[in-house]
C-alpha positions in Angstrom: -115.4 7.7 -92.0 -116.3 6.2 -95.5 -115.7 9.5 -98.6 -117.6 9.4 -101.6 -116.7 12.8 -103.2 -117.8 13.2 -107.0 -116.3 16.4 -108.4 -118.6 18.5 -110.3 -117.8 18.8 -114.0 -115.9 21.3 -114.6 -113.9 21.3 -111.6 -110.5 21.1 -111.1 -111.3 18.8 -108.2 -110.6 14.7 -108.6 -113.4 11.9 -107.1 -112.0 10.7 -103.9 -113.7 7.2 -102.7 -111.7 6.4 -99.7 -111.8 6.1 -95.6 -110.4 8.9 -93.4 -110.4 9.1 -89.7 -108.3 9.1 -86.7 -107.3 6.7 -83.3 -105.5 7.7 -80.2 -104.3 5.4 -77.3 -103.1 7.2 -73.8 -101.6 5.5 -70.7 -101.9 8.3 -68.1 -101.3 6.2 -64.6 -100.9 9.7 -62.9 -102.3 13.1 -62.9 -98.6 14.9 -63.5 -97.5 12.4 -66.5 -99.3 11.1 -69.9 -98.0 9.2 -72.9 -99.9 8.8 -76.6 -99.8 6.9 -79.6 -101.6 8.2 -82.3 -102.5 8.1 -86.5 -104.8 9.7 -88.5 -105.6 9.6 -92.5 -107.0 13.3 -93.3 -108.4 14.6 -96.7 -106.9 17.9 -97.5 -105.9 20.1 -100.2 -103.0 21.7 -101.6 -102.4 24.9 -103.7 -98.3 23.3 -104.3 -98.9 21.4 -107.4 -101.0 22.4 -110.0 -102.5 19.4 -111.6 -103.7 18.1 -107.9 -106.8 19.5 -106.1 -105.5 17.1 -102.9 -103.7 14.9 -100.9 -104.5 12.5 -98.6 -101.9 13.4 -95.4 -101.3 10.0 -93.5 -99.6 10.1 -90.2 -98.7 8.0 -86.9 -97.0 9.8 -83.4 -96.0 9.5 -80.3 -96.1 12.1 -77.5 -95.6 12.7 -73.7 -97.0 15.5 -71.4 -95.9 15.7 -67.9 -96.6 17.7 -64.9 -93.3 20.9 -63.6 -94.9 21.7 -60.3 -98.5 22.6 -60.3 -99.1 25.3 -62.7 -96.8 23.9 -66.1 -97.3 21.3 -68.3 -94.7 20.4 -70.6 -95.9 18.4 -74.2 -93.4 16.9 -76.2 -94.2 14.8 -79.3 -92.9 13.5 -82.6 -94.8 12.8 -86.0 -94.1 10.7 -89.3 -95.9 10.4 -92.2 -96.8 11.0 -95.6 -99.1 13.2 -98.5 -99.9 11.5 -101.3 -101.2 13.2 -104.0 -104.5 12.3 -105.8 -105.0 12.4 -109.6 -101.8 13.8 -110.9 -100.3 10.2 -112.6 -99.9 12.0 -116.3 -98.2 14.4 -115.2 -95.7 12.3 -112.7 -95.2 9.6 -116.1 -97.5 7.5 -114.3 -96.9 7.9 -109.7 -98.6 9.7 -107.8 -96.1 12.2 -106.3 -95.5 11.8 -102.6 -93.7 13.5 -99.7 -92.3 11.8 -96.5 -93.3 14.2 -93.4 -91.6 14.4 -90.0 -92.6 16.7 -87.3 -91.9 16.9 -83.9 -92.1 20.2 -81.4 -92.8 20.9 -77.4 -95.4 22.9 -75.7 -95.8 24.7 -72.4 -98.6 25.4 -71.4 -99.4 27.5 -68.0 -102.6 27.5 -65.6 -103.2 31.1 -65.2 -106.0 33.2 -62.4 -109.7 33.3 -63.7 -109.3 29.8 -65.7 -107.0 31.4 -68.9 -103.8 29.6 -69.9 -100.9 30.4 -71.5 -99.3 28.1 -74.3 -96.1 28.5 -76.3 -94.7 26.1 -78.6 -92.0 25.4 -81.1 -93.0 22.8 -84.1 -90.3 21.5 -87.2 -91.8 20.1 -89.9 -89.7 18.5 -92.6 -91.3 17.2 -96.0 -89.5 15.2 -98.8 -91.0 14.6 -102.1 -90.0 11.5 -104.5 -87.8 12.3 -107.1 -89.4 13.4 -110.2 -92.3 14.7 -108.5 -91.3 18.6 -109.4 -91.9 19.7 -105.6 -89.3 21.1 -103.9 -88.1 19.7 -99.8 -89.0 22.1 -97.7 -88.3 22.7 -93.6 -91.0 24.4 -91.6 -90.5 26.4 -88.4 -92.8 27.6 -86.2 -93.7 29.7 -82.8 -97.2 29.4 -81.6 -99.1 30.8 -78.8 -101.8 29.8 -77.8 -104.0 32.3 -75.2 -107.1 30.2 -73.9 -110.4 32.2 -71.9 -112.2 29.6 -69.9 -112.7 25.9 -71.8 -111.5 26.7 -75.0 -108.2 28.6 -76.7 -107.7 30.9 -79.4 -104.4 30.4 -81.8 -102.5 33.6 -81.9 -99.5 33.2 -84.6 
């Protein structure tokens, strides 16, 4: 997808003229066992540094789902990346600030009666920001659960 965002005077949003979008390749040669390659380039915003209204998040993985029994699948993938800030160069003495991202986790997710399922996962996420950039590292842990009625699934965190 081409962007041509013009921020409104008087914003504290930057123009952003650029391409986003996503791709995803999957080998799945049997019902009980998938593997993925995927990247994606997303537009999104950040309330961490003050002088930038957003970054663009960059980011390439890999995962694999199999098949325990008949009921459980198990997901396990692994993420790197980066956010690179838009618009803050002054401030920076002339770079954009950027963080590296890493992120992996696992899912499992059970077939329940009346077509619910069940999922419960544990996701790391690790970011590192270029020196001088005046934003801290930080280390994100979560839990999720995941409680789906039918075709499609609520998040419950």
């Amino acid at each position: 997808q081409e962007n041509q965002l013009a921020a409104l005077d008087g914003s504290g949003f930057v123009d952003f003229e650029s391409s986003t979008g996503g791709a995803r390749i999957a080998w799945r040669p049997r019902e009980s066992f998938s593997a993925r390659l995927y990247a994606a380039r997303q537009l999104a915003y950040s309330l961490l540094v003050a002088e930038a209204s957003s970054y663009v998040d960059e980011r390439i993985g890999a995962g694999i789902d199999f098949a325990i029994g008949w009921r459980l699948r198990l997901d396990l993938y692994d993420e790197r990346g980066s956010h690179r800030y838009e618009g803050v160069t002054e401030a920076t003495g002339g770079a954009e600030p950027r963080e590296d991202v890493e992120r992996y986790g696992i899912d499992l997710k059970a077939e329940l009666p009346w077509r619910l399922s069940l999922q419960v996962g544990y996701q790391e996420t690790r970011i590192s920001s270029s020196s001088g950039s005046g934003i801290p590292d930080r280390k994100v842990s979560q839990i999720v659960a995941n409680l789906g009625f039918g075709f499609g699934a609520g998040t419950w965190y």
